[in-house]
KOLBAKOL-323148 format. One line per field, with one value per residue (C-alpha): residue number from 1; residue in three letters; x, y, z. Coordinates in Angstrom, 3 decimals. Layout:
N
n: c(NUM|...) .
res: c(ala|...) .
c1: c(X|...) .
c2: c(Y|...) .
c3: c(Z|...) .
***
This chain:
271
n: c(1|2|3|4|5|6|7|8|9|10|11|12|13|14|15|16|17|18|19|20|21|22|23|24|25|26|27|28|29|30|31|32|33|34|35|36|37|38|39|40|41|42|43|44|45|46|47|48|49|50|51|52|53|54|55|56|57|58|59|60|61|62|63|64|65|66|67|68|69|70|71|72|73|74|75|76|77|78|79|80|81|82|83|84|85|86|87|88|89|90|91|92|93|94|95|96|97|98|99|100|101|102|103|104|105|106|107|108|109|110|111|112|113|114|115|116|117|118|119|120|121|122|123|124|125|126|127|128|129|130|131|132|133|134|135|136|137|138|139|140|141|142|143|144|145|146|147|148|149|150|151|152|153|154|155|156|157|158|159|160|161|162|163|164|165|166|167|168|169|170|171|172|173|174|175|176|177|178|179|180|181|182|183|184|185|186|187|188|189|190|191|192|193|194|195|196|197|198|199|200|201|202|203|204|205|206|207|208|209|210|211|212|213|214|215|216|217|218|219|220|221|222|223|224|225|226|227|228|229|230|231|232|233|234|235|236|237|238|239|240|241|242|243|244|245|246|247|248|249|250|251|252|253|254|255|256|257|258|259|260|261|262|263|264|265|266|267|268|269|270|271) .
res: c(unk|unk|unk|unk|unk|unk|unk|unk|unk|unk|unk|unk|unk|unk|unk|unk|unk|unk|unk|unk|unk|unk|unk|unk|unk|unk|unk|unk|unk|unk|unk|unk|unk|unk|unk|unk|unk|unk|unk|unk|unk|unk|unk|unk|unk|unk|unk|unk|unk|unk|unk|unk|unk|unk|unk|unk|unk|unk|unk|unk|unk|unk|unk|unk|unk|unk|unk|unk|unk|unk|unk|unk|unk|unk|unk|unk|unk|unk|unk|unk|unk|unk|unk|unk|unk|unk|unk|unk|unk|unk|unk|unk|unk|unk|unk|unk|unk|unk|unk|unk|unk|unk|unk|unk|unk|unk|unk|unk|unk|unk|unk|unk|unk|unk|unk|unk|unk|unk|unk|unk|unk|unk|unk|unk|unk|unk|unk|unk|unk|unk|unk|unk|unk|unk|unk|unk|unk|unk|unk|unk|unk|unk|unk|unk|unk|unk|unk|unk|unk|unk|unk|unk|unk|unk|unk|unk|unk|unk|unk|unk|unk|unk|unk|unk|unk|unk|unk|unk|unk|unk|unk|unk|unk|unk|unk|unk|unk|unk|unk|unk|unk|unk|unk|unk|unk|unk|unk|unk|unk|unk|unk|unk|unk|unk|unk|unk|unk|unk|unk|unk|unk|unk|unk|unk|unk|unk|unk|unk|unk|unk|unk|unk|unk|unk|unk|unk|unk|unk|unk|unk|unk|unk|unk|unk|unk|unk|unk|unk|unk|unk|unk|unk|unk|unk|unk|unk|unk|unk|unk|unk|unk|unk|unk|unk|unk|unk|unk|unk|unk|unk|unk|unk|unk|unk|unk|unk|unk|unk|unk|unk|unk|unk|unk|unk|unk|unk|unk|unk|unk|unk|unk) .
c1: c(-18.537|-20.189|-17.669|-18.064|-18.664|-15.019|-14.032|-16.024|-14.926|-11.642|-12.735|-14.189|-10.656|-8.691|-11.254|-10.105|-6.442|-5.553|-7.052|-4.745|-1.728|-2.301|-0.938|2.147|4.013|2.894|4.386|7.286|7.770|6.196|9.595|11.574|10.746|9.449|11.380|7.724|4.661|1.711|0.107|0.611|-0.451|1.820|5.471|6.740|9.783|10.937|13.378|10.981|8.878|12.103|12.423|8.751|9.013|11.987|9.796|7.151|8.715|5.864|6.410|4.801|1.077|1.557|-2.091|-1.343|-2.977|-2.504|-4.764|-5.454|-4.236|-4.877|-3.785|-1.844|1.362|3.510|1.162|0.835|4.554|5.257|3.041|4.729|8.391|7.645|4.867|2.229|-1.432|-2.985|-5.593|-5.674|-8.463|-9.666|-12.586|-12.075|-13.216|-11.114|-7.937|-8.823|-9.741|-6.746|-4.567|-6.931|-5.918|-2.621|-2.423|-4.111|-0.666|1.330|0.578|0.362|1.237|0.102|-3.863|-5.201|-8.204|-9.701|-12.226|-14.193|-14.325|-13.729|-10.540|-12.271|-14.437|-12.647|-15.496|-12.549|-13.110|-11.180|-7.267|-7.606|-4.405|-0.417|0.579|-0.719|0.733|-0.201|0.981|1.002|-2.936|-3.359|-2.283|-4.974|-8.238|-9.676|-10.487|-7.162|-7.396|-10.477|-8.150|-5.136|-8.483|-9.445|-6.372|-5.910|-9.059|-8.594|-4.733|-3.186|-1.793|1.443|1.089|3.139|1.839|4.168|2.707|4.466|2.383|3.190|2.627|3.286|4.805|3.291|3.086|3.231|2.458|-0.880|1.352|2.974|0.058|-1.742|1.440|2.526|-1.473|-0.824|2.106|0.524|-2.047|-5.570|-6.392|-2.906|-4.058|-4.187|-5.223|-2.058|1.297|1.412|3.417|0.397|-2.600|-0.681|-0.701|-3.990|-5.200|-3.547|-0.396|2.976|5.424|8.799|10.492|9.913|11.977|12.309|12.291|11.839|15.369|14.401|10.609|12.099|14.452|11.284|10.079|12.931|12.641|8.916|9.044|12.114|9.961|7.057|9.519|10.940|7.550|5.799|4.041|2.231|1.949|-0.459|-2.403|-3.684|-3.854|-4.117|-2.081|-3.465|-3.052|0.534|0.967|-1.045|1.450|4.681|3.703|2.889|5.927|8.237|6.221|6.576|10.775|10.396|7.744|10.623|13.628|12.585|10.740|7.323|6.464|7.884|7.687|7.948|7.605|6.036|7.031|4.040|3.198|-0.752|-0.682) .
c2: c(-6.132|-2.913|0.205|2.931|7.005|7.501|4.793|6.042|9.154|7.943|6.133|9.465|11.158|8.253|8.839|12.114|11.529|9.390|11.634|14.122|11.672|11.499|15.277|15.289|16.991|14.165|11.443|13.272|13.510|9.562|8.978|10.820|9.259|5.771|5.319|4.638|6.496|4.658|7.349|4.708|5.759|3.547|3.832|0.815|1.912|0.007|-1.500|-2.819|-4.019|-5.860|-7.477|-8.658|-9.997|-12.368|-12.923|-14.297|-16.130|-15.057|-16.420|-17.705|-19.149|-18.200|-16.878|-13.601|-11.070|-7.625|-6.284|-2.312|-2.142|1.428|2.802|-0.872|-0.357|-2.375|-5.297|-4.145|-3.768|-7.159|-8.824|-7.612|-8.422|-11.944|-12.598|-14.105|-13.485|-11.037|-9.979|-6.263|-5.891|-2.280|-0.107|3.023|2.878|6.209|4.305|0.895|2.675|4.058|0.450|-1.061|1.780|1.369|-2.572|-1.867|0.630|-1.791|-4.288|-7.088|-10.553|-12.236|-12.711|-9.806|-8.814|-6.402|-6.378|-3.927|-5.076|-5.182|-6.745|-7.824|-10.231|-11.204|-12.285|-15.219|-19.224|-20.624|-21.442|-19.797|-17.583|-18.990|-15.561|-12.190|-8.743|-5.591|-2.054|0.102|-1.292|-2.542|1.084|2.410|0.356|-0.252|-4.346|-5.411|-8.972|-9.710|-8.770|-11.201|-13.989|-13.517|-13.300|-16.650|-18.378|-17.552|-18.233|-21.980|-24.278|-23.016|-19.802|-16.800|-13.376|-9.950|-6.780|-3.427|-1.488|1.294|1.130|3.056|2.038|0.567|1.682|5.581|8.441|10.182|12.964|10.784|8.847|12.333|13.671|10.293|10.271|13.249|12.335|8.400|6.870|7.505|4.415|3.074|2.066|-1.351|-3.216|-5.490|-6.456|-7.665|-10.311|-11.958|-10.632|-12.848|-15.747|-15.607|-15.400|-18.982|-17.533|-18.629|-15.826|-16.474|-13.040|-9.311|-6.638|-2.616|-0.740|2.468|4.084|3.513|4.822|8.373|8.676|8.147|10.555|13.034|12.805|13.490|16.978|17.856|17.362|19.494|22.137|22.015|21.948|24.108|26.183|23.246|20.960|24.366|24.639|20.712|20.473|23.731|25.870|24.691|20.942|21.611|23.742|20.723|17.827|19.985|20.056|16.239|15.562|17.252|15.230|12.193|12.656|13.201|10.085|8.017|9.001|8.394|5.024|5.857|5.233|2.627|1.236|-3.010|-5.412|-9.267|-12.591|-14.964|-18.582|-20.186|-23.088) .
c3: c(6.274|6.748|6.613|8.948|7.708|8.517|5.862|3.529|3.483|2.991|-0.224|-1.694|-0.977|-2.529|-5.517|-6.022|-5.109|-8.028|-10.019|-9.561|-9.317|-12.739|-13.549|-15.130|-11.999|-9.547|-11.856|-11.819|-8.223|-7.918|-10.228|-7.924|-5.070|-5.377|-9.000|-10.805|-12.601|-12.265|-10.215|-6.723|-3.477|-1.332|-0.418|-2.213|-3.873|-7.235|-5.312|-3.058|-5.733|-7.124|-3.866|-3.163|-6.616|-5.596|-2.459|-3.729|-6.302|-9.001|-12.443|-15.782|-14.649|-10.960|-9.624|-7.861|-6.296|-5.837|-3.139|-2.054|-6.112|-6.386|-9.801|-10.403|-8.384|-8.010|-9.201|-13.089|-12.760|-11.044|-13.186|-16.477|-14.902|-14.063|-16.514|-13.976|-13.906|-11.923|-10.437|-8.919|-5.844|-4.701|-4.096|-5.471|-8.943|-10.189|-9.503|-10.769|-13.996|-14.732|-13.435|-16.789|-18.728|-17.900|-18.279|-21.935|-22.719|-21.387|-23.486|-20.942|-22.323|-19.014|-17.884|-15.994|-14.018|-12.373|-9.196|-6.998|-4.031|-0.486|0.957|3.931|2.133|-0.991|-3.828|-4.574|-3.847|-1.724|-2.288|-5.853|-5.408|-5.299|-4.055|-2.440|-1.876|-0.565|-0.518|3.032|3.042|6.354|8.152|5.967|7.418|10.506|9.937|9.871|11.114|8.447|5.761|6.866|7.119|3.526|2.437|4.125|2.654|-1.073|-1.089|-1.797|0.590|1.284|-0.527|0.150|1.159|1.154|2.429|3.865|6.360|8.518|12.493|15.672|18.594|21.545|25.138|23.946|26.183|24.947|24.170|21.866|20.854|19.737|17.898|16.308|15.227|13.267|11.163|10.616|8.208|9.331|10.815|12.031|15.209|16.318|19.356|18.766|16.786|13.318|14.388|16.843|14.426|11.698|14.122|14.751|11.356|10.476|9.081|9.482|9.631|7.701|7.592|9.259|8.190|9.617|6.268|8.353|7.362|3.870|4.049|5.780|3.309|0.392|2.697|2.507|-1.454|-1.584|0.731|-1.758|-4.576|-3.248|-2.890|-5.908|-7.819|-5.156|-7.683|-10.048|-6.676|-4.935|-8.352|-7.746|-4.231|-3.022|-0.943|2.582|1.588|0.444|3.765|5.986|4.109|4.520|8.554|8.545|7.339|9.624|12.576|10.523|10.465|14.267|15.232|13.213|14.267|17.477|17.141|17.242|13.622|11.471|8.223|7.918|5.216|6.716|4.237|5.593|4.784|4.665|7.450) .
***
């Protein structure tokens, strides 16, 4: 599927972006807030990562993959815990660089690979996966139901997926709409729920969970951080990206505190 300038431009940034989440002062704010250093670029706390774990029930010789994979978290992470094999999906090559680097140091006992490509059209057979997760990846593209279809094709009968992904609210004012926009991953938008795009994209939804207190208190942690490391965090960013992320932020506490924005985690089933 053919991505538009706007997505591509995204890529570029991400290519740059885990570059610099390597620096010794972003891992230590990534450990501060999300309780990890893999240089991630999703929310998912360790916690979380404990819990999708459990979800998914991964184990010994389970086939899982970890899709939007970044710099490999939580999938490296999961994948040593439980000792399945993986398989870590993503586009941007900086980041999937560093997740083999990283699974090299590691020492990883189980099988693990690593793919280029794009989630929308998964280079997989069919039913070749026994579980799938994803990391805040959906709020972050604009071809949200051909994701959820891949995803469907290459898992297993009765596979399991887990995914977080950040939304807004629906029915807002375009006052609300603009400022909510501003605070909110580029392409959050969607024309409707997770709950009826999962439907419609042959899954069976077993559990939906609000983990919006927890995602504005990560939140709270990560402008703390930035404070308290103001100094190294301008020297790698810059002072009017440090200025621009200090601003989203404060819109971010208001769009969820009142609603607008939230953060959920979906358990779904193949059908």
């Amino acid at each position: 599927m053919k991505r538009s300038p706007e997505e591509l431009a995204q890529t570029e940034r991400l290519e740059q972006s885990y570059k610099n989440l390597q620096s010794e002062v972003m891992l230590s704010v990534e450990r501060q807030v999300c309780g990890c250093d893999y240089g991630g670029n999703s929310w998912t706390t360790r916690v979380e990562a404990q819990k999708i774990e459990t979800l998914l029930g991964l184990k010994p010789g389970l086939r899982f993959l970890d899709l939007g994979a970044g710099s490999g978290w939580p999938g490296l992470y999961l994948a040593k815990s439980s000792g399945c094999d993986l398989t870590l999906v993503d586009l941007p090559m900086s980041g999937l660089k560093i997740a083999a680097e990283r699974a090299f140091s590691d020492q990883m006992t189980s099988a693990c690979w690593i793919t280029c490509a794009n989630a929308t059209k998964l280079p997989f057979k069919d039913d070749c996966f026994d579980a799938i997760s994803h990391s805040d990846l959906l709020c972050c593209l604009k071809q949200k139901s051909a994701v959820l279809e891949s995803c469907n094709r290459v898992l297993s009968k009765r596979g399991r997926m887990v995914f977080t992904v950040i939304s807004m609210a629906a029915n807002l004012s375009p006052a609300e709409r603009e400022n909510t926009l501003e605070a909110a991953p580029e392409f959050v938008e969607s024309e409707i729920d997770y709950l009826t795009m999962l439907e419609q994209s042959g899954w069976s939804v077993i559990d939906n969970q609000d983990l919006s207190a927890a995602y504005a208190a990560s939140c709270h942690r990560q402008v703390k951080a930035m404070k308290e490391n103001k100094g190294d965090y301008i020297t790698i960013t810059g002072a009017c990206d440090y200025d621009d992320r200090l601003t989203r932020y404060a819109s971010k506490f208001a769009a969820l505190e009142d609603g607008r924005l939230r953060r959920e985690l979906f358990v779904a089933e193949t059908t």
